[in-house]
C-alpha positions in Angstrom: 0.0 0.0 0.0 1.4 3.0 -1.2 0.9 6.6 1.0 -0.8 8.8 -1.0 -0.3 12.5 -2.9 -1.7 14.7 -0.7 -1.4 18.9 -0.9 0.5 18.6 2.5 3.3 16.5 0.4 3.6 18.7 -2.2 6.2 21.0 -2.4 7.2 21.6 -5.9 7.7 25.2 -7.0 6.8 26.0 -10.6 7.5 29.0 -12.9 4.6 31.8 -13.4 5.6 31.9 -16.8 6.0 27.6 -17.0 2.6 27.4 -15.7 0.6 29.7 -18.7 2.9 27.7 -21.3 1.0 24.7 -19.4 -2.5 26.3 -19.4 -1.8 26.8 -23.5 -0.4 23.7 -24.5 -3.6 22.8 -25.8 -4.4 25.9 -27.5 -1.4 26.2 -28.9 -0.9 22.7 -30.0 -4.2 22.6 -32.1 -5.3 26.2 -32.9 -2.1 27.1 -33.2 -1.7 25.6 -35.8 -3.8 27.9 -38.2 -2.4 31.2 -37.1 0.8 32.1 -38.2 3.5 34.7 -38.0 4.6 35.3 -41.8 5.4 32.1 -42.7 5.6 30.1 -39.1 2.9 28.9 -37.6 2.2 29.5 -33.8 2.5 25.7 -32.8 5.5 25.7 -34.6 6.5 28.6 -32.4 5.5 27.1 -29.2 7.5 24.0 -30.2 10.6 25.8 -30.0 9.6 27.7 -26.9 8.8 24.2 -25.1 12.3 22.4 -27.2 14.1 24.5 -25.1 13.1 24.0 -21.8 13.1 20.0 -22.2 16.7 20.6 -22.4 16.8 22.9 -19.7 14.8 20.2 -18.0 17.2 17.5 -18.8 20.2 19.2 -17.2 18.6 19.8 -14.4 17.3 15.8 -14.3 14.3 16.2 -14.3 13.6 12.9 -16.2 14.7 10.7 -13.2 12.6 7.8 -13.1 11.3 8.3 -16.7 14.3 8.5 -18.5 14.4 5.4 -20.4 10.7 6.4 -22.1 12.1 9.7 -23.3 15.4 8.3 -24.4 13.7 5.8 -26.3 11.8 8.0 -28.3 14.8 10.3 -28.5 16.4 7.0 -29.9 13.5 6.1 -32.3 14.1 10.2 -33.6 17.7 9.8 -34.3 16.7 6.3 -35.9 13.8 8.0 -38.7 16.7 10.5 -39.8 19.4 7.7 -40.6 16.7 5.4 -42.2 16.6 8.0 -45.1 19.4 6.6 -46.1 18.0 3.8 -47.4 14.1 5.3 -47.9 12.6 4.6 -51.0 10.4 7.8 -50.2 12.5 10.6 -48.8 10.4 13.2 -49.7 7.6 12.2 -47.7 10.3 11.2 -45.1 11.8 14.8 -44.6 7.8 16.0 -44.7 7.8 13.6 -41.4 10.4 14.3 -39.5 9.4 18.0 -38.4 5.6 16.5 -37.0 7.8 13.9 -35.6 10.3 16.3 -33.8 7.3 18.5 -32.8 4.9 15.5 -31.1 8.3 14.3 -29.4 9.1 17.7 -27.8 5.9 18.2 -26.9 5.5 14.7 -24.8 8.8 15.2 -23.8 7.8 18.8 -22.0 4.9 17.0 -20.4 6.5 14.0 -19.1 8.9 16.6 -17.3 5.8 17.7 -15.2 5.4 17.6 -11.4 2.9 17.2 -8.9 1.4 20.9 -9.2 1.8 20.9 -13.2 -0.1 18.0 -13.6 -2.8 19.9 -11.9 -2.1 23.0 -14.3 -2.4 21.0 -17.5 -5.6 19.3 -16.1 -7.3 22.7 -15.7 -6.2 23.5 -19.3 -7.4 20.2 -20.3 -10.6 20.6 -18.9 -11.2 23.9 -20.4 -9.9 22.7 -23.6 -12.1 19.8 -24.1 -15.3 21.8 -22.9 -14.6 23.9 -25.9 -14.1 21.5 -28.4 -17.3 19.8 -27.4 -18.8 23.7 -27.9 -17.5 24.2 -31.2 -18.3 20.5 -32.5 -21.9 21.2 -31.6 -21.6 24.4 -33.3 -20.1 23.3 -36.5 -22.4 19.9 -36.3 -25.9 22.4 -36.5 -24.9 25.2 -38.3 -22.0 24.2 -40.8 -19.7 27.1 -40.0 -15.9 26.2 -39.3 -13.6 29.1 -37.9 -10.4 27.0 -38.0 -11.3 23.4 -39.9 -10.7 24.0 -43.5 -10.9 20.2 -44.7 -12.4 20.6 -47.8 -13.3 16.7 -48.1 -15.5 17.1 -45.0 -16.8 20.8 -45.1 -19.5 20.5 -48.2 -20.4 17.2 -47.2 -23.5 15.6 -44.5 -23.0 12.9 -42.0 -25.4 9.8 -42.4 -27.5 11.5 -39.8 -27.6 15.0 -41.7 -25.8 17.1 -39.8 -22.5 18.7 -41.0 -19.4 16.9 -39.8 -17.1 18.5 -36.8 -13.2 19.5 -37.0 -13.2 22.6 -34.9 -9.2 22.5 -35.8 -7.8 19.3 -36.3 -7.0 18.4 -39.5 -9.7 16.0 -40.1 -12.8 14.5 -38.1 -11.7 11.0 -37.2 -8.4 13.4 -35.6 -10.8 15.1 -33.5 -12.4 11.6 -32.4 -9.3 10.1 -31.7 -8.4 13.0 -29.2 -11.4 13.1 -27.6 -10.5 9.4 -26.6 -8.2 10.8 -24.1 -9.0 14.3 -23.3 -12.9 13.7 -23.2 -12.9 10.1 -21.7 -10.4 11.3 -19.0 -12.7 14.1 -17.9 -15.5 11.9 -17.8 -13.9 10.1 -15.6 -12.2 12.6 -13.6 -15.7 14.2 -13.2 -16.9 11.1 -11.7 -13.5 10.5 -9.4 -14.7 14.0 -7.9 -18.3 12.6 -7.4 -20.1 15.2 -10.2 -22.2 12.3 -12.1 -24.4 14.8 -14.1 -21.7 16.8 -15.6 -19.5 13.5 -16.0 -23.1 11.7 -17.7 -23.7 14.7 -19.7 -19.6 15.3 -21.5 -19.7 11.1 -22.1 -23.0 11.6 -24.0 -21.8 14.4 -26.1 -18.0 13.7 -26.9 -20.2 10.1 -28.6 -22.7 12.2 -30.6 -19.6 13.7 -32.0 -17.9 11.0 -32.2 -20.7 9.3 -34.2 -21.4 12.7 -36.5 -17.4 12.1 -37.3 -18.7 8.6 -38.6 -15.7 7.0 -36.2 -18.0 4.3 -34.5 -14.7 2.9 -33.5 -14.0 5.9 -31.0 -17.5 5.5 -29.6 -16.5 1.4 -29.4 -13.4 2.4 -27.7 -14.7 5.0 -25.0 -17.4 2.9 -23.8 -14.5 -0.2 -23.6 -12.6 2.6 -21.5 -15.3 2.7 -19.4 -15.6 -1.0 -18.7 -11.8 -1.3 -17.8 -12.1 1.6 -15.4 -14.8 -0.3 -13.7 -13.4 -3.8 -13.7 -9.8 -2.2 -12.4 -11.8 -0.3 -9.6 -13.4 -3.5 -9.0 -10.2 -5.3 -8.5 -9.0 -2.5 -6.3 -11.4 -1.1 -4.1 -13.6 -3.9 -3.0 -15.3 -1.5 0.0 -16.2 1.1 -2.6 -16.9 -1.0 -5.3 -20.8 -0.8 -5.3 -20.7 2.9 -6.3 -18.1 2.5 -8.9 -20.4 -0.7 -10.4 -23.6 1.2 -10.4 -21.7 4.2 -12.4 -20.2 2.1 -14.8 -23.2 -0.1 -15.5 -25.8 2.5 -15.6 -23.5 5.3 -17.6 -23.1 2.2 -20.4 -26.3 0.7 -20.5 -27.8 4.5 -20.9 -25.3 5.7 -23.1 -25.8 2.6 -25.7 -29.7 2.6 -25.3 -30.2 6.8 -25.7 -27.9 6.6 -28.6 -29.5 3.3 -30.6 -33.0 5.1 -30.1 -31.6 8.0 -31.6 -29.9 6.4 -34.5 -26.6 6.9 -33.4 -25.1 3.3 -32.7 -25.9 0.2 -34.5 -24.6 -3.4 -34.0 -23.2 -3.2 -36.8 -20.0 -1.2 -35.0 -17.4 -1.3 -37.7 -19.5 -1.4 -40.6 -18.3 -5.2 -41.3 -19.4 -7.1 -44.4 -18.5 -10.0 -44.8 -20.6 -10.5 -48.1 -17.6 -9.3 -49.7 -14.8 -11.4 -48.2 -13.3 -8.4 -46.6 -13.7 -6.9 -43.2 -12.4 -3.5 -42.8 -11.2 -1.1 -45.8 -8.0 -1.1 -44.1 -7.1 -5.0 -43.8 -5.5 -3.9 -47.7 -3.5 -1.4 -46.0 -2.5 -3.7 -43.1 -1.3 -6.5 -44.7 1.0 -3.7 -47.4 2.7 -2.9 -43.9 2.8 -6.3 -42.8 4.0 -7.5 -45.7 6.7 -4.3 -45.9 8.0 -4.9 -42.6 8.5 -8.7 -42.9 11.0 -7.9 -46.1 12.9 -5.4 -44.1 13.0 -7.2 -41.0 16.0 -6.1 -39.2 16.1 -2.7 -40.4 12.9 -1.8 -41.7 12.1 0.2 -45.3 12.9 4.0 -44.0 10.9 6.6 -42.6 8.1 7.3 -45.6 7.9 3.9 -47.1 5.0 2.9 -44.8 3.1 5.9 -46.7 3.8 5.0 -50.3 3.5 1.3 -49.7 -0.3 1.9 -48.6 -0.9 4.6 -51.1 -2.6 6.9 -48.7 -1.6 6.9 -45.2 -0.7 4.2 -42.3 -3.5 4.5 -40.2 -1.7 2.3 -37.4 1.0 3.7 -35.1 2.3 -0.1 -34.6 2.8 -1.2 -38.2 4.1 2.2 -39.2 7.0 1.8 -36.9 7.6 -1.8 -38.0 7.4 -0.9 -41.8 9.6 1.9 -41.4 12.1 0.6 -38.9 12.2 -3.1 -38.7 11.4 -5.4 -35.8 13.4 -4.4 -33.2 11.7 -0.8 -32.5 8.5 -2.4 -32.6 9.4 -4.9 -30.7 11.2 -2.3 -28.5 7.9 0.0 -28.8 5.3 -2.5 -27.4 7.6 -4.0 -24.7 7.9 0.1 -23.6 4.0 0.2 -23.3 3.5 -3.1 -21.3 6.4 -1.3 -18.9 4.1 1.6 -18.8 0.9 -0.2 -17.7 2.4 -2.5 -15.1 3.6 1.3 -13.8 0.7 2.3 -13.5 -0.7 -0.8 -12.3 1.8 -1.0 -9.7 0.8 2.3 -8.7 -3.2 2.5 -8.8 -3.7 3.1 -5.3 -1.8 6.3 -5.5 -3.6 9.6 -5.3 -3.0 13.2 -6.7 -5.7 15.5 -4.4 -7.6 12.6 -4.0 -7.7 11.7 -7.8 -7.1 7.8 -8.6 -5.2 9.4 -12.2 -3.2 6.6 -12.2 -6.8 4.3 -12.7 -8.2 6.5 -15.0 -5.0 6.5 -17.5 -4.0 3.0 -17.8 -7.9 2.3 -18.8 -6.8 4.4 -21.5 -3.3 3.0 -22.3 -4.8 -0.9 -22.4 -6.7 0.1 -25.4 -3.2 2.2 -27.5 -3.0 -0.1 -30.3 -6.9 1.0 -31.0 -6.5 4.7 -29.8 -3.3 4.8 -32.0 -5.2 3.1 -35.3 -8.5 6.1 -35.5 -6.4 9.0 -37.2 -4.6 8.1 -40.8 -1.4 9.5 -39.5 -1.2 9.3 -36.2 2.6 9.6 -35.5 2.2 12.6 -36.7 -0.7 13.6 -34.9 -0.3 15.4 -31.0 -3.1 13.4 -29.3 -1.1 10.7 -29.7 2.2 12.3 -28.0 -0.1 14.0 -25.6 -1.4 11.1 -24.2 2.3 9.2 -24.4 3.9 12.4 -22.1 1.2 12.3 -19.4 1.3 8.3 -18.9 4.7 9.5 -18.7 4.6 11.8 -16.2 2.6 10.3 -13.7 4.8 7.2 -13.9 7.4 9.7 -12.9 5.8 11.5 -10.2 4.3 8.0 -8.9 7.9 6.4 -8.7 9.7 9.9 -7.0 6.9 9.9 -4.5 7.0 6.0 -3.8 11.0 6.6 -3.7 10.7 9.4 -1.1 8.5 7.1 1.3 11.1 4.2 0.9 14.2 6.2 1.7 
């Protein structure tokens, strides 16, 4: 039994300056991305800003029990620039490496977070995701897009005539796929701090937007997100468990019943059909990798073969690391996210201010070969990095606090 994170044991000091960077992260990441400074954009802007205090951060160790996450991925960086070498695609290779470079600084910067930063990026996260479930709703009804500029999805009606949501990500299965984490968390956060309306009311509409973006996979995956959170608070808190079954059985069992009434889910989840010998669009795409990463085995094909060999896009994290750079990094890759979830595991009767984060993340993490599949390219994607720097940091803070008790 661990002792838990309490605001008596915290003691970190953080930088006035460190903590609006924090609040913006967000912002910056996603909306930044469509306002620019001549020719740089403002997320590109805020990716130096942040570059340089991951350094700062590394001299000053603040990657201490951590450090072999971020110098794997600092590895697998340095790895995509020498597989060029040999990259049948290097023009689409050099195109990757900058949203590469960008996603890693910006999980690095959040893995780097204490106690009290946590709770800063939480706050922003919060705020965040309320507005994108705003703006959704806004450009679901009426149409308009301030930031989304997709012009595959902007003329176009969903299956249930409405207008498709982006708010700015670069196209609607993106803005599912983040709303995996940010939405689901806060869901769950919201019902950690006992606010069951608010928590009810976010799950129902982050899956009516999820279904208007036509990615009944995201709805598939929240609502399994749900069920792990509930059978791991099963496992841990057998005194407390009635509460947490009634919450997750009720909030499921509604969710799936408002939204079949309405139209919204069928049991026909991924749109199988098997009439045709085929069961997803992207099985063609799958097997390409597959088949890509079995002939370069031990090296893999270089960075931006992965995208010519499936003649649009990867749409798998997993495969695209093993197409591009053999076996051993993804190999290397899943063994990194097993470590991750026993971490957490390990740790899921730790507390932040009463939260059980720990709990509510790993729920999330079981299901990364899913979360990482929804977007086409989702290495080069932030959700994805996002997510990666705050299982990150909370393994950090939960092994420096666990250390401290020990000593």
């Amino acid at each position: 039994m661990y002792e838990l994170i309490n605001n008596k044991s915290i003691n970190n000091n953080t930088n006035k300056y460190i903590n609006i960077l924090i609040i913006v992260l967000l912002f910056a990441s996603f909306f930044g991305a469509y306002l620019k400074i001549s020719v740089i954009s403002l997320s590109n802007m805020y990716s130096i800003i942040i570059g340089l205090i991951v350094i700062r951060r590394m001299l000053k160790k603040r990657y201490k029990c951590n450090k072999y996450y971020i110098f794997f991925f600092f590895a697998l960086i340095f790895y995509s620039f020498i597989s060029l070498l040999w990259s049948n695609n290097i023009n689409e290779g050099i195109k990757i490496i900058a949203s590469l470079l960008t996603g890693f600084t910006t999980m690095a910067f959040i893995a780097s977070f204490n106690v009290k930063e946590i709770g800063i990026f939480i706050q922003g996260l919060k705020l965040f995701v309320i507005i994108v479930l705003l703006m959704s709703f806004y450009e679901i009804l009426t149409g308009s897009y301030i930031f989304f500029n997709n012009n595959l999805f902007i003329n176009r009606i969903t299956e249930y005539g409405f207008h498709y949501p982006g708010v700015a990500f670069t196209n609607p299965n993106d803005l599912a796929q983040f709303l995996i984490f940010g939405s689901t968390f806060i869901v769950l956060l919201k019902f950690e701090e006992k606010k069951l309306i608010s928590s009810f009311l976010i799950l129902f509409a982050t899956i009516i937007i999820c279904a208007n973006a036509e990615s009944k996979l995201s709805i598939l995956t929240i609502l399994i997100v749900l069920g792990v959170y509930y059978l791991v608070s099963l496992a841990t808190f057998i005194k407390t468990a009635l509460r947490r079954i009634i919450f997750s059985t009720s909030i499921i069992f509604l969710s799936l019943i408002v939204l079949y009434n309405f139209g919204y889910l069928d049991f026909n989840l991924l749109k199988i059909d098997s009439s045709q010998a085929y069961y997803t669009e992207r099985s063609y795409l799958y097997s390409n990798l597959i088949r890509t990463g079995i002939d370069n085995l031990f090296i893999g094909a270089g960075l931006g073969t992965s995208y010519s060999v499936s003649f649009t896009t990867p749409h798998n994290m997993i495969l695209f690391i093993f197409a591009d750079f053999g076996l051993f990094w993804v190999v290397s890759f899943i063994i990194l996210l097993i470590f991750a979830f026993l971490s957490l595991f390990k740790f899921k009767k730790m507390t932040i201010k009463g939260i059980y984060y720990n709990i509510i993340t790993l729920s999330i993490l079981i299901l990364f070969p899913i979360f990482s599949s929804i977007s086409s390219v989702n290495e080069q994607r932030k959700a994805i990095w996002i997510f990666l720097g705050f299982v990150f940091a909370l393994i950090n803070i939960s092994k420096n606090h666990w250390r401290k008790q020990n000593d």
